[in-house]
N, C-alpha and C positions, 0 to 999 in steps of 0.2 A: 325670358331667361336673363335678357342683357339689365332689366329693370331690379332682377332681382338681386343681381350681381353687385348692380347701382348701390342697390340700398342697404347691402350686407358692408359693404364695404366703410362707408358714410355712417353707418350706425357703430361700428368697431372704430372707429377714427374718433369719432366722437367720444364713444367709454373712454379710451386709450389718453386722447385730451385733458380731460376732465379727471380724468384720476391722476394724472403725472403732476397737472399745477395744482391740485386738493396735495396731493404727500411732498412734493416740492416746499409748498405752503407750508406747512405742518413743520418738516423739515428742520425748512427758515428758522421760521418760529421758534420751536426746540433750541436751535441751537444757540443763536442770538440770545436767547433767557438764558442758558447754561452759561454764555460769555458774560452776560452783565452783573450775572453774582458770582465769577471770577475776579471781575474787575473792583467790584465792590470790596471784596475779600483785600484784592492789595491795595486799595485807596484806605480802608479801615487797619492795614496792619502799617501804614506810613505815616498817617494821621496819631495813632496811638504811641508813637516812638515821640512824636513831637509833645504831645499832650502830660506823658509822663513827665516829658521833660522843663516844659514852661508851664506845664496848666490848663486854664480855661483862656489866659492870655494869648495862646499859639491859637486857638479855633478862632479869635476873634479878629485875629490878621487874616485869616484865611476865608471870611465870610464875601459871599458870592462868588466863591473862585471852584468851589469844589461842590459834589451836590450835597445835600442836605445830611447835617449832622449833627445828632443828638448827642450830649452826654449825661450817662444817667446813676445816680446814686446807686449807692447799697440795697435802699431802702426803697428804691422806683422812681424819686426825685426826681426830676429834671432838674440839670444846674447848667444847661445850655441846651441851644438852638439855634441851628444859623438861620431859622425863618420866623420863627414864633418866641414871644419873651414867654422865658421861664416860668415864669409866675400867672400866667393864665392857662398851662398845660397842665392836665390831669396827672397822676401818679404814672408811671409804666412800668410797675410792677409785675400787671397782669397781662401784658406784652409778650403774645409767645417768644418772640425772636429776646427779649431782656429776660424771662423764664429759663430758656435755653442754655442761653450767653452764662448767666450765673451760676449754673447746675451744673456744666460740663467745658466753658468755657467760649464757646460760637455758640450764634443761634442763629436761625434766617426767616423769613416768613413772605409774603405775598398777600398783598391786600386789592380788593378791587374799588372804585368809590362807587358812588350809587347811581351812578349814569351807565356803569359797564363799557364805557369807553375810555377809560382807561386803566390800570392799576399800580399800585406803588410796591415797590420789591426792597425789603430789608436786611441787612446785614448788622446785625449786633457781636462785639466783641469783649469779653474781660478782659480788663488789664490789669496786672499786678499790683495795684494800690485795693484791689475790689470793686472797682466801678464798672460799668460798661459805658462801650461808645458806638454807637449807633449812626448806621451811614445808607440811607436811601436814596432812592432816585426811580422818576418815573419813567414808565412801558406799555406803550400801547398796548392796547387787548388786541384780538382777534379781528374782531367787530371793524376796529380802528382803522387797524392793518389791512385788513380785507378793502372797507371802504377807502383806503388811501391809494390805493393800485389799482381800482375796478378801471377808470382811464387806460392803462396801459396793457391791464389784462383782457378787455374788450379787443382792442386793437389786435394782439397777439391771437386773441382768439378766432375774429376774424378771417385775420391772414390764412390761419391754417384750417379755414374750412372751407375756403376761396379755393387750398391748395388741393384740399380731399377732394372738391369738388371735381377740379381739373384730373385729378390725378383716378379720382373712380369714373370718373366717365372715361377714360384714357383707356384703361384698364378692361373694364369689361365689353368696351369695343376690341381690344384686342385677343381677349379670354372666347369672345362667342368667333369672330374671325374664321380660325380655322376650321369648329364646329359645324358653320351655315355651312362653307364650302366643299362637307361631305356627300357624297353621293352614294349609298348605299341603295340596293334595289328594297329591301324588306324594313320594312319598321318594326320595334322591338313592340310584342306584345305586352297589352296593359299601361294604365295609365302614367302615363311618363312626360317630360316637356319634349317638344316634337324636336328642338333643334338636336340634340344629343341621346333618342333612339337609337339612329343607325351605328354612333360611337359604341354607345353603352351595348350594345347585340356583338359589336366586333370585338370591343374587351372581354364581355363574357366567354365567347367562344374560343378566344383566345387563351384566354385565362383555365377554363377549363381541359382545353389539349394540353396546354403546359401540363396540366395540377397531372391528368392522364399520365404522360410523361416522366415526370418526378416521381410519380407513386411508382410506378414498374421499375424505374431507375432504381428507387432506392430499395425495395422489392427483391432485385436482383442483388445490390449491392451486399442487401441484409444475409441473402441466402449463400453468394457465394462468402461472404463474411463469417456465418456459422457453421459455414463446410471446414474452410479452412483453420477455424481457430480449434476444433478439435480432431483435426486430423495429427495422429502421433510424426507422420511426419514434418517436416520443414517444407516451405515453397518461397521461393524467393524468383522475384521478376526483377530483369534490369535490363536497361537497353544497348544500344551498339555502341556507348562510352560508356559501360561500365557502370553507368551512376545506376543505384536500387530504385524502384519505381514505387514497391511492395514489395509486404512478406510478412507472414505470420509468427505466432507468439511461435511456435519449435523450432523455426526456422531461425530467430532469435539469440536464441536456448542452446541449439548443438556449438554454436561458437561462444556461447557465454556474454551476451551483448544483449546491449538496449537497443531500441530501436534505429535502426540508424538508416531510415527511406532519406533518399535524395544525394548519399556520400555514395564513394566508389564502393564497388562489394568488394575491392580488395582490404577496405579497413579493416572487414571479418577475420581475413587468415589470408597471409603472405605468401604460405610457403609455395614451394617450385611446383607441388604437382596440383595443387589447385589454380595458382596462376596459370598453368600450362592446360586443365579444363575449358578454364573461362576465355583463352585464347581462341580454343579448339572452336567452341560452339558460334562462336560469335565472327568467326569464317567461315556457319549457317552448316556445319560439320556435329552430328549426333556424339557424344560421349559419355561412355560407365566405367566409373572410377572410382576402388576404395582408397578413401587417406584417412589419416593419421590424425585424430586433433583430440588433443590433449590424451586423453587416458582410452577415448574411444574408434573405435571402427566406423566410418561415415561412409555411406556409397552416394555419390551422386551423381546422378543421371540425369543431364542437361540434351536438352532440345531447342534448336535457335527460332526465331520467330522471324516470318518473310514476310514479307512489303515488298512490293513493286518492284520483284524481282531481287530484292539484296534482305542481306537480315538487318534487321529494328531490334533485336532483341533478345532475350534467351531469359527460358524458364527454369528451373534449378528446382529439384526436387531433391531433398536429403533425405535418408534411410538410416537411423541406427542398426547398423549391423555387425556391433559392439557381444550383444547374447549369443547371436546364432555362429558367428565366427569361434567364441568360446566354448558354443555347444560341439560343432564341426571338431573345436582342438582336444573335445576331454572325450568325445567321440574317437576317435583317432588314437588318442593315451592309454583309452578304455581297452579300444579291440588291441593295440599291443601288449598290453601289461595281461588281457586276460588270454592273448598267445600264448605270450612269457612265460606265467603261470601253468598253463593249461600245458606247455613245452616240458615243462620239468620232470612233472608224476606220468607223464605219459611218455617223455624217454629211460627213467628208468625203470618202467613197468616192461618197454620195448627190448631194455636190455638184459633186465634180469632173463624173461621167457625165451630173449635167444640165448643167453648161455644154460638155459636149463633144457631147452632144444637141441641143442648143440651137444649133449650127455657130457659137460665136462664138469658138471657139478658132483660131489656127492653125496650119495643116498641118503646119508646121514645130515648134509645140509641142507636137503632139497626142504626142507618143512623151515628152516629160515630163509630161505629166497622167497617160498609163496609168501611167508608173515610180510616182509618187504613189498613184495608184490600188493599184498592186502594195504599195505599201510596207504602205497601210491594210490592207490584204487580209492581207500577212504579219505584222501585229502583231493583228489580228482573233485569226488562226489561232493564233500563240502564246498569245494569251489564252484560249482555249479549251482550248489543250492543258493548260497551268499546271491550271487550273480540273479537269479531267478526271483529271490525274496527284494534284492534292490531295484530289480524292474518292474516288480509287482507295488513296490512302495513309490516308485516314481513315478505310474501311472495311475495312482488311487484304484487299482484290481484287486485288493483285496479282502475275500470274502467274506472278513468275520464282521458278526454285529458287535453291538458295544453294552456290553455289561458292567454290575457295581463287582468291584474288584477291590479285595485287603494288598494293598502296595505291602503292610507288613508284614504278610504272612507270603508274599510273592517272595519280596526281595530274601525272605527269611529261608525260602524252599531253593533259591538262587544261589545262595550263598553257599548251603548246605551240599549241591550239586558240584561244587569247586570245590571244596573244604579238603579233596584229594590232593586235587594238584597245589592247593597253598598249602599241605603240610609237605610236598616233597621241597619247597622252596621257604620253612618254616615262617610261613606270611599266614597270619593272624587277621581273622573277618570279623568285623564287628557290625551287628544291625541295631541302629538305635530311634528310639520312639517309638508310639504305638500303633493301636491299630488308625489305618489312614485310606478309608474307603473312596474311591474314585470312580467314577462312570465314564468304562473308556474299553477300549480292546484289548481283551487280555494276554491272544498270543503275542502280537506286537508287542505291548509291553514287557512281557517275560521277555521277548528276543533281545529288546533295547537294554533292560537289566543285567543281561547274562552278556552280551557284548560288551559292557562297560565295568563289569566285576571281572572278568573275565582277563579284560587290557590290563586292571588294576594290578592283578596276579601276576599274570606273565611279564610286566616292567616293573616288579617292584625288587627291593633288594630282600638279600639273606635277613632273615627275624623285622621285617617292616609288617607292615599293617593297612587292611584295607578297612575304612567304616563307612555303610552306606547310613544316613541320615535322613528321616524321614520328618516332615511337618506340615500342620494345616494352619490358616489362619487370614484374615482376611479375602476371602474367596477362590483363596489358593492352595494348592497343594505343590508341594516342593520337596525335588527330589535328590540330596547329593551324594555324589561317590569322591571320597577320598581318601587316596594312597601316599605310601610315603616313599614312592619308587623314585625312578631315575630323572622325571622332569621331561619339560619342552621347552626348547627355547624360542623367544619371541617372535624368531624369524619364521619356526618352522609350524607352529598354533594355529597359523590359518589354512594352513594344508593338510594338518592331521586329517582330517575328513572327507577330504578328497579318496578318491578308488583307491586300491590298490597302495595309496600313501606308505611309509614306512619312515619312522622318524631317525633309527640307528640301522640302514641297511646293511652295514658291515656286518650285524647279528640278527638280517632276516630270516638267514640258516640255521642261526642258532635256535629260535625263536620260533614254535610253529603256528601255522595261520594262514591266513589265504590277503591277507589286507586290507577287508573288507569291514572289520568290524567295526569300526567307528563309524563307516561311511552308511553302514546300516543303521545305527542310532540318530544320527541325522536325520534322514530321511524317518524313521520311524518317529519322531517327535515329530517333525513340520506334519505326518499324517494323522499325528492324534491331537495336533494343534496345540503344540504345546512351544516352548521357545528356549534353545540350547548355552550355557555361557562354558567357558574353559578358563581356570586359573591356573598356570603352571610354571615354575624355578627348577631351572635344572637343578640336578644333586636335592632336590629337598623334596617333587613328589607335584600330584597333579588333583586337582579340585573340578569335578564335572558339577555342575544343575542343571536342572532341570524343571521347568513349571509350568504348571498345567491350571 
């Protein structure tokens, strides 16, 4: 193991060697060529300022001081050389770097000679008469380079395999070290190096408790994870200063907040009777408590958490109890308004039959006391029926199937059924479009109709007008009632349809009814699944639809 160590080490040292001075090299190289036809560039733009200026007489001051410079005709001429006379040297015409130079004004080029130990690097320039001036100088090759350093890079090389040497044998006597000196009783089955068996048997074993571990950890964390993110209520954990530990998406949501684990829970909500909870429990003291936060009813029932005899903590569970508090109050409004009601026709039913008990009526008017008596008796029985049909629509009990039904010919037989009482009130019923077949329950619907034409009558003014409106279209059918009666105003639009409602109670007397009739339309659309809207200005009249 120690030998193998040896030689992993020594062999990575090695690559690692060997490739830093190869791209070091390289490097060099690159960059140095990139400098020396920099430098060319401004020896040739220095050279060219003088030349414009005196000639071929300025190069010939300058010869052996600078490297090698051509100057060359229009036509590839040579009419100087600081090395070679003019007139023994070929055209350079066909000189990429004089090709270049002429066509676009630089040109450069790189020549190697035929030894490959060295090559000549060019810089050609146009100067504004149309010449060019040509400015070389020699650069080792590679080869060169290479062989000029093998001295110093032997040496380097040396040293640092002198140092791997030391430093891996150093190394993997210290790496087997702790290894030998294990003593486990069992050896790891299968072929394996024998010093690190007993390791390799005690990390697996180890490794796999953890992995055991982790998995039921996270197991559990996943499960209570997916309990509580659907659970409608809130749960929030936090310990004995208050800071949140956890807590879920609703837990969240009742205070209108991001997540905020690790801040105090009082960031959530300040006010006195929550702070005075989270006091409670956290003096390890159980507490149920409705507040107030924002528009809803919150119960929360906190329970402290114990440790070692003192509380660590408290769990907080939150309860919308915003619906049922609402239910509990229309509950309550329900049975007094249907006392109220049910108070009225049944004291003066009580009182007429004691003064006609009493013989102090007479004979002659006893046949308008019963009619009275009947009247109470028939508004009695309406009010129980309203009553009976809104509990039967609020519990989905009722018995009829659903049939295809002419809305036109309903609303038409609807209309006709009132046509009495809007002529004693000269209110005009108008049924418009045609026939509008629907698949739905027809008594409900006839009820929902007759309660909505019905309201239109009885709140419209002297010679106004009710028209029910009928149409289909796009997978809908739609149904409107509108009157040109007395209106609702903005305040009071979302209570019309509440129980027993009355929008002008000063003429609920005047007015007859039991209260119920809108509250019945309601309920009878949400059971035929359909979806209610109300437009209504006081003094100008009230717009019902309806779509199914």
């Amino acid at each position: 193991m120690a030998k193998k160590i040896f030689t992993s080490i020594m062999l990575v040292s090695s690559v690692i060697v060997t490739l830093g001075m190869a791209l070091i090299m390289g490097i060099l190289y690159h960059y140095f060529n990139q400098q020396l036809f920099r430098e060319l560039q401004k020896e040739a733009l220095y050279l060219s300022r003088g030349v414009l200026q005196d000639g071929i007489s300025y190069l010939k001051e300058l010869e052996g001081e600078a490297a090698r410079v051509t100057y060359v005709d229009t036509d590839g001429t040579v009419l100087f050389d600081s090395e070679t006379a003019p007139s023994s040297m070929e055209n350079h015409a066909d000189r990429k770097e004089i090709r270049e130079a002429l066509a676009s004004g630089s040109g450069k080029a790189a020549r190697s000679s035929v030894t490959l130990s060295e090559r000549t690097i060019y810089y050609a320039r146009r100067l504004s008469n149309g010449r060019v001036l040509r400015v070389s100088t020699t650069q080792y090759t590679v080869i060169e380079l290479i062989l000029q350093l093998a001295k110093p890079v032997m040496w380097i090389l040396g040293l640092m395999i002198i140092l791997s040497l030391a430093a891996a044998f150093y190394i993997s006597k210290k790496i087997m070290e702790p290894v030998n000196e294990l003593n486990l009783e069992e050896p790891e089955e299968g072929e394996t190096y024998e010093e690190i068996a007993p390791l390799i048997r005690k990390i697996r074993n180890q490794n796999r408790q953890i992995q055991n571990q982790l998995a039921a950890a996270k197991r559990q964390q996943e499960e209570f994870s997916i309990i509580t993110e659907n659970m409608r209520e809130g749960l929030l954990v936090i310990d004995r200063y208050t800071m949140l530990l956890s807590g879920n998406s609703s837990g969240w949501r009742f205070f209108d907040s991001k997540d905020k684990t690790g801040q105090s829970v009082y960031s959530l909500n300040r006010s006195e009777d929550f702070r005075r909870c989270i006091e409670t429990v956290l003096e390890g003291k159980h507490t149920d408590s409705i507040l107030k936060i924002r528009e809803q009813h919150i119960r929360l029932i906190a329970n402290p958490v114990a440790g070692n005899e003192k509380t660590e903590g408290a769990v907080l569970l939150l309860v919308d109890m915003t619906e049922t508090m609402e239910r509990e109050n229309l509950r309550r409004e329900f049975s007094a308004n249907v006392s109220h009601e049910l108070m009225t026709p049944l004291t003066s039913i009580s009182g007429y039959a004691e003064i006609i008990k009493g013989g102090l009526v007479k004979e002659a008017d006893i046949q308008s006391f019963a009619g009275k008596v009947f009247d109470e008796a028939q508004r009695l029985i309406a009010l129980l029926e309203d009553t009976i049909k809104i509990s039967q629509l609020d519990e989905g009990q009722i018995p009829y199937e659903k049939q295809n039904v002419d809305l036109y010919q309903l609303a038409k037989e609807t209309c006709k059924s009132l046509q009495e009482k809007a002529n004693n009130k000269n209110v005009h019923i108008y049924v418009e479009g045609g026939r509008t077949p629907l698949f739905t329950v027809e008594t409900v619907f006839r009820e929902i109709m007759y309660n909505l034409c019905d309201n239109a009558v009885k709140y419209n003014k002297e010679n106004g007008s009710v028209i029910v409106h009928l149409e289909q279209k796009a997978g809908e059918t739609r149904v409107i009632v509108e009157d040109t009666g007395i209106g609702i105003s903005k305040a009071e639009q979302k209570r019309v349809f509440e129980r027993f409602y009355r929008v002008n109670k000063s003429r609920s007397s005047e007015i007859s009814g039991t209260g119920l009739g809108l509250s019945i339309v309601k309920h009878g659309v949400q059971f035929l699944g359909g979806s209610l809207q109300m437009e209504s200005q006081e003094g100008e009249g009230t717009k019902v639809s309806m779509v199914f």
